[in-house]
C-alpha positions in Angstrom: -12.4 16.6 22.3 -9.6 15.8 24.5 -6.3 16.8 22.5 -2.9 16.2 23.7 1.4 15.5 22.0 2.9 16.0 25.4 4.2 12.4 26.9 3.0 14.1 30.5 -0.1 15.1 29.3 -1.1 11.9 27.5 -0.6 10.2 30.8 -3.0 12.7 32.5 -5.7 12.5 30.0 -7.7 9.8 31.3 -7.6 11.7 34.6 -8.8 15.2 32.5 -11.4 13.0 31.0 -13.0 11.6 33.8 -12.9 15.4 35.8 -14.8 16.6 32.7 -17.3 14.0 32.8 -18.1 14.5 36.5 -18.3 18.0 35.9 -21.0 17.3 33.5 -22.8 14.6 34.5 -25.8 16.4 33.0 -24.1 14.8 29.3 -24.6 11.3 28.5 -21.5 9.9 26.2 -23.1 8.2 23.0 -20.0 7.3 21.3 -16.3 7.8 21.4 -13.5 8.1 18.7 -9.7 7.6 19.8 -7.0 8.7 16.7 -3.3 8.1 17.3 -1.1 10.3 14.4 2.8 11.0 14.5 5.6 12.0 13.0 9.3 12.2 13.2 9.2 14.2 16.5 5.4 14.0 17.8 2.6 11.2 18.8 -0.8 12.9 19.1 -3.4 11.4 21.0 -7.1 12.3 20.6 -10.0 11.4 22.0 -12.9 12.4 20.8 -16.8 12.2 22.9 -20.1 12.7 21.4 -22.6 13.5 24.0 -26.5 14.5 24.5 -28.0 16.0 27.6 -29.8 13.3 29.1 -33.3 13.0 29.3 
């Protein structure tokens, strides 16, 4: 789960995201989940991966 209320950070995610999956290119990404929440003073961003090793 990548997890992130920063503005700088939320603009790097996609860049964490695909370092992670090279990193384990042993996983294979089944499905995804992407929730946006915010309040007054904070937008979250998550992403969410489910993986299996693959065969």
């Amino acid at each position: 789960m990548f997890s992130t209320t920063l503005a700088r950070d939320r603009e790097n995610m996609g860049e964490n995201i695909t370092k992670w999956l090279k990193e384990n290119s042993n996983f294979e990404v089944v499905d995804k989940v992407v929730t946006q929440s915010s309040d007054k003073e904070f937008h979250c961003l998550t992403i969410t991966l489910f993986y299996r090793v693959k065969s």
